[in-house]
C-alpha positions as CSV (number, residue, x, y, z in Angstrom):
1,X,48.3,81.8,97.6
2,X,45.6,79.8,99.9
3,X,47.4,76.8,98.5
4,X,51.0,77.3,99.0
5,X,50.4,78.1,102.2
6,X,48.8,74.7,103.3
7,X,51.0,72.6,101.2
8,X,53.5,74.1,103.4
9,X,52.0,73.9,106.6
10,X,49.5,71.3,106.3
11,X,51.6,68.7,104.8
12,X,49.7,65.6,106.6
13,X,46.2,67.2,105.4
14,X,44.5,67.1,102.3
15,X,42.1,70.2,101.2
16,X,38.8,69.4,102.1
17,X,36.3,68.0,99.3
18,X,33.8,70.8,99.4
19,X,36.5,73.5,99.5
20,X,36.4,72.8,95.3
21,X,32.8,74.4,95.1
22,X,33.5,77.9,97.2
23,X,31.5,80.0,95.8
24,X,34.0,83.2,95.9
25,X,37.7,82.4,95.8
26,X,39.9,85.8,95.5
27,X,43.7,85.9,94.7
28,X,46.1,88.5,94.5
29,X,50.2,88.8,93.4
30,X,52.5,91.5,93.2
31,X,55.3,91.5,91.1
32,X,57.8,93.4,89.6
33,X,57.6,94.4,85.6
34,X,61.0,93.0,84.3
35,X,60.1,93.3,80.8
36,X,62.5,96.0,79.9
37,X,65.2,98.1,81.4
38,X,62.9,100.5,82.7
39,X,61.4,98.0,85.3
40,X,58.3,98.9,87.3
41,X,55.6,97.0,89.3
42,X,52.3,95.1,88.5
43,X,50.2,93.7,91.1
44,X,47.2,90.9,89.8
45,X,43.6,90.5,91.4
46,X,41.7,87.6,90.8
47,X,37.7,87.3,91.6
48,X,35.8,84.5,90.4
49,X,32.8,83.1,91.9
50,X,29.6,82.0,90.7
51,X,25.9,83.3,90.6
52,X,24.6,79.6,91.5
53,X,25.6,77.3,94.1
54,X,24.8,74.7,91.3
55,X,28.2,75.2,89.4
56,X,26.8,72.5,86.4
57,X,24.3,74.9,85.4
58,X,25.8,78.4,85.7
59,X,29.7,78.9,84.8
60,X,32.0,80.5,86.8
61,X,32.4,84.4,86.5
62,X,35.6,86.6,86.8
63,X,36.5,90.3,87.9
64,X,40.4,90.8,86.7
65,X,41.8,94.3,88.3
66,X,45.4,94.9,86.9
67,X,47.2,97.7,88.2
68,X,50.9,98.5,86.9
69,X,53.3,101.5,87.1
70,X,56.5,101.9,85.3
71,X,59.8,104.4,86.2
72,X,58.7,106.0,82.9
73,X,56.1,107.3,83.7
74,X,53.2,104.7,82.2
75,X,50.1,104.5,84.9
76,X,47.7,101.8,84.3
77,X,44.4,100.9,86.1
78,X,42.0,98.2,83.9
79,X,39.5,96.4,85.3
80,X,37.6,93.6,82.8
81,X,34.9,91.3,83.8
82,X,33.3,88.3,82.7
83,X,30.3,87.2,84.4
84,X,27.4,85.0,83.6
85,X,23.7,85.1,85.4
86,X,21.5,82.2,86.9
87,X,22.2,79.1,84.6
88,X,23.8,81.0,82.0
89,X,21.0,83.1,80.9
90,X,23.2,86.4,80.4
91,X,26.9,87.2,80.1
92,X,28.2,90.4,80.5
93,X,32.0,91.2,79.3
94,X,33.7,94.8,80.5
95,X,36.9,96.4,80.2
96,X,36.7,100.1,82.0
97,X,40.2,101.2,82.1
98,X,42.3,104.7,83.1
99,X,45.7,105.2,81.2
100,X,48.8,107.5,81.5
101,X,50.7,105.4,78.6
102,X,53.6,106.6,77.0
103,X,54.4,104.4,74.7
104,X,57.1,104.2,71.8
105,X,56.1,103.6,68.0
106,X,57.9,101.6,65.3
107,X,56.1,102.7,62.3
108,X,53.0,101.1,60.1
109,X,53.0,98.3,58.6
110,X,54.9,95.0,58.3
111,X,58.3,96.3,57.6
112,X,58.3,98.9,61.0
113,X,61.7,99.6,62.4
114,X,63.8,97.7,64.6
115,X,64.3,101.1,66.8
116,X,61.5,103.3,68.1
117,X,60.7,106.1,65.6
118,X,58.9,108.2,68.8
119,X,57.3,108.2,71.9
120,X,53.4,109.3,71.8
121,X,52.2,110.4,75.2
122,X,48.5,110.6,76.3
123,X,46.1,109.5,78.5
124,X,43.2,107.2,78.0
125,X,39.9,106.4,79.1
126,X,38.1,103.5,78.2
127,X,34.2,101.7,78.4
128,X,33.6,98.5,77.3
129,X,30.5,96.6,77.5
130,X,28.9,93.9,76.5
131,X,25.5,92.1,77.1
132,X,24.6,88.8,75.2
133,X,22.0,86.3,76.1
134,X,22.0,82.4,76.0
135,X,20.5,81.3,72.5
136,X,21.2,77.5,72.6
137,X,23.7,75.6,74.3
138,X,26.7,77.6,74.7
139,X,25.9,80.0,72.0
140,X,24.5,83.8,72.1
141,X,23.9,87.0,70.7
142,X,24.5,90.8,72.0
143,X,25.2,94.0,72.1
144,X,28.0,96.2,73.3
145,X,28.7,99.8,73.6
146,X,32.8,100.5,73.1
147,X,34.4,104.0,73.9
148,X,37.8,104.7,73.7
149,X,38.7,108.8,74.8
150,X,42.0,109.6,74.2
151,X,43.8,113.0,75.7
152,X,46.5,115.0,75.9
153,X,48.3,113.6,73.1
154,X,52.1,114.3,72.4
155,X,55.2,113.2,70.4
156,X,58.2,113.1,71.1
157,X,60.2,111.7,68.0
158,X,63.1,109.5,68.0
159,X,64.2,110.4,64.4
160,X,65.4,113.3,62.2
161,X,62.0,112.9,59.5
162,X,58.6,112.6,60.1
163,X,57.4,110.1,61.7
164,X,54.6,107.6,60.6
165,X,52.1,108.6,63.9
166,X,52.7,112.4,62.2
167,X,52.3,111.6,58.6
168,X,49.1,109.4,59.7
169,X,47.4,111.8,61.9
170,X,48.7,114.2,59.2
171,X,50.3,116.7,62.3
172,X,47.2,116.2,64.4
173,X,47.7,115.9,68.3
174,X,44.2,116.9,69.4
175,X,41.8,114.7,71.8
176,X,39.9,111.7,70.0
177,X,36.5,110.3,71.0
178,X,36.0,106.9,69.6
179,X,32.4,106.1,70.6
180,X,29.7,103.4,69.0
181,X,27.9,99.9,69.3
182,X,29.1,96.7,68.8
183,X,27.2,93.4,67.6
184,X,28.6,90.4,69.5
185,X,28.1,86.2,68.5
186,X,29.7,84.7,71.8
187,X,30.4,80.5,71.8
188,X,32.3,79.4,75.0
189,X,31.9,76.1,76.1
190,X,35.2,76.2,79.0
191,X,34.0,75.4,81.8
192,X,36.9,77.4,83.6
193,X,37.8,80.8,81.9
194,X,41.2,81.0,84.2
195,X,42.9,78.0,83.6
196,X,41.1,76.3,80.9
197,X,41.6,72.6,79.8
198,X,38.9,71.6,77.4
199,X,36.3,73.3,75.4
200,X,36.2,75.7,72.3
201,X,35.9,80.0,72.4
202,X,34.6,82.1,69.4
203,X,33.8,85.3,69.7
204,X,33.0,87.8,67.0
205,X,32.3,91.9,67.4
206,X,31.4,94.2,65.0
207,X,32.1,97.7,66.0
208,X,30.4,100.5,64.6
209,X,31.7,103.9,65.4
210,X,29.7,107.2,64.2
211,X,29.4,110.5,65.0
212,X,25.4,109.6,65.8
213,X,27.2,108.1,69.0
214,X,29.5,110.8,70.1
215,X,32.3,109.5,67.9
216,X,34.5,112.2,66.4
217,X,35.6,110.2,63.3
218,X,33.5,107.1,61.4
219,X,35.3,103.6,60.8
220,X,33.9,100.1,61.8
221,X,35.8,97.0,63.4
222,X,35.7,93.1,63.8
223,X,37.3,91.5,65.5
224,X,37.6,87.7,66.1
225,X,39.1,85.2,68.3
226,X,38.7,81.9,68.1
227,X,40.3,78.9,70.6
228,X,40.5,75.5,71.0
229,X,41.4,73.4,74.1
230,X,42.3,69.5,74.0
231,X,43.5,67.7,77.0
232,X,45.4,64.4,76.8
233,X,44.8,62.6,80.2
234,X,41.8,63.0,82.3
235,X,44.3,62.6,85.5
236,X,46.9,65.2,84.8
237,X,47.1,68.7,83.3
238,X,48.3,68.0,79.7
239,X,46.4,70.2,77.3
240,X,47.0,71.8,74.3
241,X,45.6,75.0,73.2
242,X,45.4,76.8,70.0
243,X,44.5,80.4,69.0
244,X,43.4,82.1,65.9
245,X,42.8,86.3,66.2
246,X,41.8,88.9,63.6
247,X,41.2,92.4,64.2
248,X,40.6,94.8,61.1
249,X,39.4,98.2,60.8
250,X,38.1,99.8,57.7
251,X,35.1,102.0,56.0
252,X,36.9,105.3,57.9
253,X,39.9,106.2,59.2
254,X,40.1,105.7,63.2
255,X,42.8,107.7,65.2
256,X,46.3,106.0,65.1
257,X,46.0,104.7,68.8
258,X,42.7,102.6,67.5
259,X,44.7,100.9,64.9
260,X,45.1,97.4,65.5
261,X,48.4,96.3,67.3
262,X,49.9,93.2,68.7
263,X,49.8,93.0,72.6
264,X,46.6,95.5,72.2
265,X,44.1,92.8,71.7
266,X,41.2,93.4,74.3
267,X,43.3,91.1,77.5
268,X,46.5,92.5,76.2
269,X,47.9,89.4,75.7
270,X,48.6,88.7,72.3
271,X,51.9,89.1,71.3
272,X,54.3,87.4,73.6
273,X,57.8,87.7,72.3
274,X,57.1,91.2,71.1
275,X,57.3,94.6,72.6
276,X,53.5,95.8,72.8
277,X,52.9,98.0,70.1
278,X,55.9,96.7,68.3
279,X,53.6,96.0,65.2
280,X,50.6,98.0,64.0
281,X,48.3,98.8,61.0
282,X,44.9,98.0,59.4
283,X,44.8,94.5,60.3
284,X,46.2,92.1,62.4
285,X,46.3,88.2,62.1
286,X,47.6,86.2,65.0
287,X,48.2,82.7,65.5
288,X,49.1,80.8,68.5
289,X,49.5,77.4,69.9
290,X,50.7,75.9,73.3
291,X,51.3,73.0,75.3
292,X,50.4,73.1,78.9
293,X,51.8,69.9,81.1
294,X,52.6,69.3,84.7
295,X,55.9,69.1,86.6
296,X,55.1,67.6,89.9
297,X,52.2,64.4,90.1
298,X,50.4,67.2,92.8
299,X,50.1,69.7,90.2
300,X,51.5,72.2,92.0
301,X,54.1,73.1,89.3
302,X,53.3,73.1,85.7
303,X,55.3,74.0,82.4
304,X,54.3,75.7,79.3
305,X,55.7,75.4,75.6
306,X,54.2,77.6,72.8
307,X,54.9,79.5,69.6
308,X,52.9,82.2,67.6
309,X,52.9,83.7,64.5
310,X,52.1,87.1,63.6
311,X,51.9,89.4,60.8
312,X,50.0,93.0,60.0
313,X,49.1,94.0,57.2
314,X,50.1,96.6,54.5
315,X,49.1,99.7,55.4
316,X,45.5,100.4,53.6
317,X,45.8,96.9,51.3
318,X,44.9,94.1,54.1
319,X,47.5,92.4,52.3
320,X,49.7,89.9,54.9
321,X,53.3,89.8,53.1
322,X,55.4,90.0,56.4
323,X,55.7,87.0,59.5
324,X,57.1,87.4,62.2
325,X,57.2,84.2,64.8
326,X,58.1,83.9,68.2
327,X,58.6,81.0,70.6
328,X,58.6,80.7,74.3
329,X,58.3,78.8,77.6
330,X,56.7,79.3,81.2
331,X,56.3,77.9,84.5
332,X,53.6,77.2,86.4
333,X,52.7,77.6,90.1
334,X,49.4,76.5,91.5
335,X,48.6,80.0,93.3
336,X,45.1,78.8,94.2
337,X,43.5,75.7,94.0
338,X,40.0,76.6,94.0
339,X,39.5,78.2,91.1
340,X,42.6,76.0,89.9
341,X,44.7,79.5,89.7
342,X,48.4,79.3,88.7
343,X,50.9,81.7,88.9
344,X,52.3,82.9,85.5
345,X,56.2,83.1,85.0
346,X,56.2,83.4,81.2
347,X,59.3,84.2,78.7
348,X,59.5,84.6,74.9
349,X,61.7,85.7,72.2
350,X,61.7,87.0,68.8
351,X,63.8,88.4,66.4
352,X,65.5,91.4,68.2
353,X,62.7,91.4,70.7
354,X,61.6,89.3,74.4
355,X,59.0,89.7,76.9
356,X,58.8,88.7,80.0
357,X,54.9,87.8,81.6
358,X,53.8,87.7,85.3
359,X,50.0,87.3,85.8
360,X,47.6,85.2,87.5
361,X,45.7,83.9,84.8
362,X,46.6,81.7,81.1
363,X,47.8,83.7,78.2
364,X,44.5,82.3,76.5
């Protein structure tokens, strides 16, 4: 926002050379939610700053707060984090997050329905966090401790059987505590998390939940996510970025709501083109690719172009015999230059299903 203003004001000036290497730089953008009928509001904070004035040796950090409403009712307030120490030393990576999220289900599996089978109420109330340590280079180790508590649990159902959330909780609406550690190998070479334009990501977690740690069921997670960032001119934005995810749960039975689903990835941002939720099961495979370019010589508009492909699996076989893919495009509006923020104005479409993104950071 710091940007637009002066570009409009200061036309004759340029930003100063040193204003690259604040230290703090904060943005902020509210926005309606036009990604259904039902409308509603989200409103994006930005933080990043660093832990060092010497921004070669210690990365820049982030604090994302994401606060939405909906005229259905949904209520959410996450707040995710990913900061490094001195020269890189230590990372930590949260996600605290308070939910009132009704939500509608489409069934298990690759071949869910078109139309909602039900809405689920509850609430939720989530910890997430991680600590790893530098090892060599950009590579380290850690440890996390994930809780997911989920309450007040309802259906409402949208058909005349039973629904898949019923015959998989088996009639169960009581509270779930999903509670245990997590192993974490981090590599993340970007050099900025927000707007990336070179470098590689790789993250793997293994989640283990167990009654030891509060959990009221056992089951065990990984997940992994794995990016790649190429740019094409070293005077322009032209980059291309790829995405691989897998998330897979197994050796238990987790509550419905822990089941992997597209647009349910940690950021909540896989998925574009499909209704969050819209696909869910035992294990999800998601893969992405887009091309990020600019509009105007200044930067100060950008385009994007990119596809996906997703599938989940068949329920309890980890077997991937149904695609879906989705294509989309975005613009971009350099909301801060600092931290070389843009505004997010993204669409996509699949079959029988869009989306419609507003944010302050890339979709990956």
């Amino acid at each position: 926002m710091k940007y637009i203003l002066k570009t409009i004001f200061l036309k004759n000036d340029t930003l100063k050379k040193n204003e690259n290497q604040s230290k703090i730089a904060f943005s902020l953008m509210p926005a309606p939610d036009l990604k259904s009928a039902e409308g509603g509001l989200v409103v994006s904070f930005v933080t990043t700053f660093y832990w060092d004035e010497n921004h070669e040796n210690t990365k820049m950090s982030e604090v994302y707060f994401t606060p939405t409403t909906s005229f259905t009712g949904q209520y959410s307030f996450p707040i995710q984090s990913y900061i490094y120490t001195k020269d890189n030393k230590y990372n930590f990576i949260g996600d605290y997050r308070f939910m009132i999220y009704p939500q509608f289900t489409y069934g298990l599996g690759g071949n869910s329905s078109k139309d909602p089978q039900s809405e689920v109420h509850y609430q939720q109330i989530r910890f997430y966090q991680f600590i790893s340590r530098k090892i060599i280079g950009d590579f380290r180790l850690g440890l996390g401790f994930q809780l997911d508590n989920y309450k007040n649990i309802s259906e409402d159902s949208e058909i005349s059987g039973p629904t898949d959330f019923y015959k998989y909780q088996e009639g169960d609406y009581s509270n779930e505590l999903s509670s245990g550690i997590a192993f974490q190998a981090l590599y993340d070479s970007r050099k900025n998390i927000l707007n990336p334009n070179q470098g590689y990501y790789f993250e793997a977690d293994y989640r283990i939940n167990d009654r030891g740690f509060g959990s009221d069921t056992n089951w065990k997670s990984i997940y992994i996510d794995a990016r790649k960032y190429y740019s094409f001119s070293e005077t322009s934005h032209r980059v291309l970025a790829t995405r691989a995810f897998y998330w897979a749960v197994f050796d238990g039975k987790p509550h419905y709501l822990d089941l992997p689903s597209v647009g349910w990835d940690r950021y909540g941002k896989t998925g574009r083109g499909f209704t969050r939720n819209r696909y869910r099961s035992n294990s999800l495979l998601y893969l992405e690719s887009e091309y990020r370019t600019d509009i105007t010589k200044n930067g100060f508009l950008g385009a994007v172009f990119y596809a996906n492909y997703s599938s989940v699996s068949n329920l309890d076989t980890y077997h991937f015999d149904n695609w879906t893919p989705a294509i989309g495009t975005g613009l971009r509006i350099k909301w801060n230059k600092i931290n070389n923020c843009n505004l997010v104005l993204d669409y996509g479409i699949s079959k029988d299903d869009w989306t419609f993104r507003v944010a302050l950071s890339e979709n990956f």
